[in-house]
C-alpha positions in Angstrom: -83.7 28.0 93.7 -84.2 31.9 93.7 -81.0 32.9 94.8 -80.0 36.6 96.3 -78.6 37.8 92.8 -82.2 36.6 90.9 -84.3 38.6 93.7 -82.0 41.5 92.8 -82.7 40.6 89.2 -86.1 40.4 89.7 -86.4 44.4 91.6 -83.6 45.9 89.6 -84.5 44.7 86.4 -81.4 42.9 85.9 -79.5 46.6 86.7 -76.1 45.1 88.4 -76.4 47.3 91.4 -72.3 46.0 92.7 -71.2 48.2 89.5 -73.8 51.1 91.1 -73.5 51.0 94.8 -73.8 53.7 97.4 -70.6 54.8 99.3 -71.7 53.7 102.6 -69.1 53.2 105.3 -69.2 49.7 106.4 -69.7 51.0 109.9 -72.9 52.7 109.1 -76.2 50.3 110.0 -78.0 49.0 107.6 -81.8 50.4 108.3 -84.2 47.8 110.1 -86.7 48.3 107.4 -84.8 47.0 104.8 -83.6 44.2 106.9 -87.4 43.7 107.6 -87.9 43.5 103.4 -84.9 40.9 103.4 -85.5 38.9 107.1 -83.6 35.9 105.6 -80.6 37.3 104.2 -78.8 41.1 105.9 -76.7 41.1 103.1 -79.1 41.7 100.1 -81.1 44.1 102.4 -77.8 45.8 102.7 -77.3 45.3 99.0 -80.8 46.7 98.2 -80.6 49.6 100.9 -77.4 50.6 98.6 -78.9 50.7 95.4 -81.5 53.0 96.3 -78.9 55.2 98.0 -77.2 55.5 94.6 -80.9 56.0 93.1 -81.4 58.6 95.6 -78.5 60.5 94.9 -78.4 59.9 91.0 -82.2 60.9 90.8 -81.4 63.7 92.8 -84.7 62.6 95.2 -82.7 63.6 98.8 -83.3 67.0 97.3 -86.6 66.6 95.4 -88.5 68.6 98.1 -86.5 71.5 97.5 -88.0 71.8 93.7 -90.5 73.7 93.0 -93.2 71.8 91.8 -95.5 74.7 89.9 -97.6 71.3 88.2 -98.7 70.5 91.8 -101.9 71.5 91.3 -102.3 71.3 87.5 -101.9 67.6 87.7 -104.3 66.8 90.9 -106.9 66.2 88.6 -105.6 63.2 86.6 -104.0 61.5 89.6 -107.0 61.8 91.8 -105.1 59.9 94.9 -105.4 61.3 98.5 -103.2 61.6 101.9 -106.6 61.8 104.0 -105.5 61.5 107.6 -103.6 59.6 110.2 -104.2 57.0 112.1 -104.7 57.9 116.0 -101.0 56.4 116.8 -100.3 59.6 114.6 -98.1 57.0 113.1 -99.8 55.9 109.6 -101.5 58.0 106.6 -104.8 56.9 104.8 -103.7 56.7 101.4 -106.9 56.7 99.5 -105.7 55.4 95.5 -108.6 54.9 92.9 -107.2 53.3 89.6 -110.0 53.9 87.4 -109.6 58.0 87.3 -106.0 57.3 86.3 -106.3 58.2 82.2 -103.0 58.4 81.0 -104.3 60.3 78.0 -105.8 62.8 80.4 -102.4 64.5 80.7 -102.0 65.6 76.9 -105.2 67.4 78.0 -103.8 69.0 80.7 -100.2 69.9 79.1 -98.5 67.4 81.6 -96.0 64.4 80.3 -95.9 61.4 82.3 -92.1 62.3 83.4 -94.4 65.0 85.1 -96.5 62.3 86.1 -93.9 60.4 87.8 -91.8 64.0 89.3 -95.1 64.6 91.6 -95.7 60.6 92.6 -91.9 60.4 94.1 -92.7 64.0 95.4 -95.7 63.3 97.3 -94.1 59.9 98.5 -91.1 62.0 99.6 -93.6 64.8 101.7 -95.0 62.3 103.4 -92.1 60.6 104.6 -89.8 63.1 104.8 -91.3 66.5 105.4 -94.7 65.3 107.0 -93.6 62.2 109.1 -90.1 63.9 109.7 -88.4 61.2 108.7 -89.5 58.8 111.0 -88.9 55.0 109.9 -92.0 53.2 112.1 -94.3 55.4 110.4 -96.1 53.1 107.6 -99.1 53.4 104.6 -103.2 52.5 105.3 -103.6 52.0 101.7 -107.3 51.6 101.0 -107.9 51.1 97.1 -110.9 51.6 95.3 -111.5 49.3 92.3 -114.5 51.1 91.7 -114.9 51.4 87.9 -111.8 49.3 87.0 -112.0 47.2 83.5 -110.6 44.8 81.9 -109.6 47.4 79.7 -107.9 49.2 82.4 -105.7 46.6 83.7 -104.5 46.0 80.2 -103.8 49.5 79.1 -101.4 52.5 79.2 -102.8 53.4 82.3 -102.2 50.1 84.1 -98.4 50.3 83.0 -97.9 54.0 84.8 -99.3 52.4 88.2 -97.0 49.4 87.8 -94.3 51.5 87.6 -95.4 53.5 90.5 -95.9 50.2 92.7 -92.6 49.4 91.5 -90.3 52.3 92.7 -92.6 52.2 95.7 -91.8 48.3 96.5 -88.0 48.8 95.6 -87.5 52.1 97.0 -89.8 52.3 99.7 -89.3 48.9 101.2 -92.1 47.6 104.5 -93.7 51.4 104.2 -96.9 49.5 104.2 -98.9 48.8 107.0 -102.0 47.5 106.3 -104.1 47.4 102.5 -107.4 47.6 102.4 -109.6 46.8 99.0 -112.8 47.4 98.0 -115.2 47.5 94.8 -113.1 44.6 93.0 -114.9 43.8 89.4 -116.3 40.2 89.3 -113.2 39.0 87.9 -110.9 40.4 90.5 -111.1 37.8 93.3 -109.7 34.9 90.8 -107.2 37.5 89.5 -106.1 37.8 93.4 -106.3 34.5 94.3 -103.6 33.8 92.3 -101.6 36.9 93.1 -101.5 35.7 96.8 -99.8 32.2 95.6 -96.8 34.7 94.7 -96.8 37.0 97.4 -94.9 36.4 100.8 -96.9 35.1 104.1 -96.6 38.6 105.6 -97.2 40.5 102.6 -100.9 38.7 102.2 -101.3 39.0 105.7 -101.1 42.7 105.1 -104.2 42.5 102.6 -107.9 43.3 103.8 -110.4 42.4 100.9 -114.3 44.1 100.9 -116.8 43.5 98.8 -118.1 47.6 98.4 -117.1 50.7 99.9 -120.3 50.5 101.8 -119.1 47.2 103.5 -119.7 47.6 107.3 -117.0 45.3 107.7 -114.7 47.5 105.6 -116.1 50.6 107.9 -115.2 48.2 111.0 -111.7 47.5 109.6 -110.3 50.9 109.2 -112.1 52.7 112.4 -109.6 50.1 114.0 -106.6 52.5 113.5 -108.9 55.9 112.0 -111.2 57.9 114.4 -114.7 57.8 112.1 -114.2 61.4 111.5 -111.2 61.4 109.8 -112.8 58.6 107.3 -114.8 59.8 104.3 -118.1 59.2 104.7 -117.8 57.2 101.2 -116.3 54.6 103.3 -118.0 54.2 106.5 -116.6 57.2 108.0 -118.6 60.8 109.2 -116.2 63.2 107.6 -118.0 65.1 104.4 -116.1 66.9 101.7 -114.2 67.2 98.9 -110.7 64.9 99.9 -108.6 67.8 98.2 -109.4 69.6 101.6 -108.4 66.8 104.2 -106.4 68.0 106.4 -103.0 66.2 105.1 -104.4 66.8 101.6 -103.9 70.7 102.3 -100.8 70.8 104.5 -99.1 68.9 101.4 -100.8 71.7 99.0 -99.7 74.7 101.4 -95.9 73.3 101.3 -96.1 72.9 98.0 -97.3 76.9 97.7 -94.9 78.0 99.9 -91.9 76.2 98.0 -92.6 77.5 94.6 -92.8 81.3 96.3 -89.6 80.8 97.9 -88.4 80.5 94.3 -90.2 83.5 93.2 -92.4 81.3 91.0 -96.1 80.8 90.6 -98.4 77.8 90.5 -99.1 76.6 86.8 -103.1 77.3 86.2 -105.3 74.2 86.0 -106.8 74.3 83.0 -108.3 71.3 82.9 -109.8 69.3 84.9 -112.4 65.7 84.3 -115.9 65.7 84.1 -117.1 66.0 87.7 -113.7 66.9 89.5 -114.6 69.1 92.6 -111.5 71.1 93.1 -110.4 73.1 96.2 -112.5 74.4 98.7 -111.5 77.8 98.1 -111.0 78.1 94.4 -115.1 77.5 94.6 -115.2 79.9 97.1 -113.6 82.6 94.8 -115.4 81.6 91.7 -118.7 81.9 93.7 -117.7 85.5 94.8 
C-alpha cells in the first residue's frame, strides 16, 4: 500500500518534513492547487504545501526576485529554454525546453557552477509566477519539449541528472503548474521509454501529455494553436512568428526585469563570454556589433 508518509518519502527524499514544517496558522487555507496535487487526502496536501513553505523561507526563494541576478545573461546560452508567449486566456506561458543544448560541461566554459545553474532555473520559475503572472494561482505551464537531438548518451549523463533535479523541485514545489505538455522529435527509442512511464504516472497527469512525431507535425501545429494565436508560435513549430526566441516578447520582459534589478543594486550584467556554436543572441547585441 503506498501510504501518505511513503508519497512524502518518495517527494522529500525521505526529509521528515513534521521536524521541518511551516508555521502556518491552522486557520489559514490550505491552497486549492495543492489540494488538487493530493485530491485523495487534504492532509498531505496540507503537509506538502508546509514543507515548501519552510523551503521557501529556508532557501530564501520569497525573496529571490529581489537578487540581482548579474549571470542572467551569461548563462542564457547553456540553458537555451524559452518563456515564448501566452496563451489567448492570458492565462498560460509557452515554455519551450529543449534537452539536448543542455551540456552541463558548457558552464566551466562559461565560468558558471551549476549552483548558478540552479539560482537562475528557481529564478525564472519565480518571474513567471510571481512577478509576470502576479501571483495568480489558475495560471498554469504549455510545456512543449523538443527531443530534437536527445541520445542515449544524454539521458544517461551529467546533463540528464541537472534536469531531473529541475523537474524535481518543479513537481514538489510547483505542484498542478502544468497545463498541458506537448512533445515532439522523440528518438526511436523514446515511445517504449514512455510507454512505460505512463504505467507510473497518475490518470490526469498522462492526460496532460500530447505526443508528436516532429516539430513539423501539423497535428502538433493544430494542438497548440488551440490555446496560442499562430503568431505567437515559432514558426519551427507550426506557428508564423520568425526570430530569434531570446526576443519573444516574455523572453524580453523577463530580461528587462532582470536589467533593471541588478541597476537598482548599482551593479552591472556579467559579460557573456561565451556562448555555443550557432547561438544567435539578442536582437540588439547584433544590432550593436553590426554598427
Amino acid at each position: 500500500m503506498f501510504d501518505a508518509q511513503s508519497r512524502l518519502d518518495s517527494i522529500f527524499h525521505g526529509v521528515n518534513d513534521e521536524a521541518n514544517p511551516a508555521e502556518i496558522p491552522i486557520t489559514q487555507e490550505t491552497p486549492q492547487r495543492w489540494l488538487n496535487a493530493e485530491k485523495d487526502d487534504p492532509q498531505l496536501a496540507r503537509r506538502r504545501w508546509k514543507f515548501t513553505e519552510k523551503w521557501r523561507v529556508d532557501q530564501g526563494v520569497n525573496r529571490i526576485l529581489e537578487i540581482p541576478h548579474v549571470n542572467y545573461e551569461k548563462i542564457k546560452p547553456v540553458f537555451q529554454n524559452y518563456y515564448y508567449s501566452v496563451d489567448r486566456e492570458g492565462r498560460c506561458p509557452l515554455y519551450i525546453e529543449s534537452p539536448a543544448l543542455l551540456d552541463i560541461e558548457n558552464l566551466k566554459k562559461a565560468g558558471l557552477t551549476i549552483d548558478d545553474f540552479i539560482f537562475h532555473y528557481i529564478w525564472i520559475t519565480e518571474y513567471i509566477w510571481t512577478e509576470y503572472f502576479e501571483g495568480n494561482e489558475e495560471s498554469k505551464t504549455l510545456l512543449l519539449m523538443d527531443l530534437e537531438d536527445v541520445s542515449l548518451s544524454t539521458v544517461r549523463g551529467k546533463s540528464m541528472d541537472i534536469i531531473k533535479k529541475m523537474m524535481k523541485i518543479f513537481g514538489t514545489h510547483y505542484p498542478e503548474r502544468t497545463e498541458k505538455a506537448f512533445i515532439c522529435n522523440g528518438p526511436w527509442w523514446f515511445n517504449s521509454v514512455y510507454s512505460v512511464v505512463k504505467l507510473i504516472l497518475n490518470k490526469n497527469t498522462v492526460a496532460k501529455f500530447n505526443v508528436f512525431s516532429s516539430n513539423k507535425s501539423k497535428s502538433l501545429a493544430e494542438a497548440l494553436k488551440k490555446h496560442i494565436d499562430e503568431d505567437k508560435i515559432p514558426l519551427k513549430y507550426g506557428g508564423s512568428c520568425e526570430g530569434s526566441m531570446l526576443d519573444a516578447p516574455v523572453e524580453k520582459k523577463m530580461r528587462a526585469f532582470a536589467k533593471s534589478v541588478v541597476k537598482k543594486c548599482g551593479l552591472e550584467m556579467a559579460p557573456c563570454e561565451w556562448t555555443p556554436p550557432g547561438y544567435e543572441g539578442y536582437a540588439d547585441e547584433a544590432s550593436e556589433s553590426v554598427a
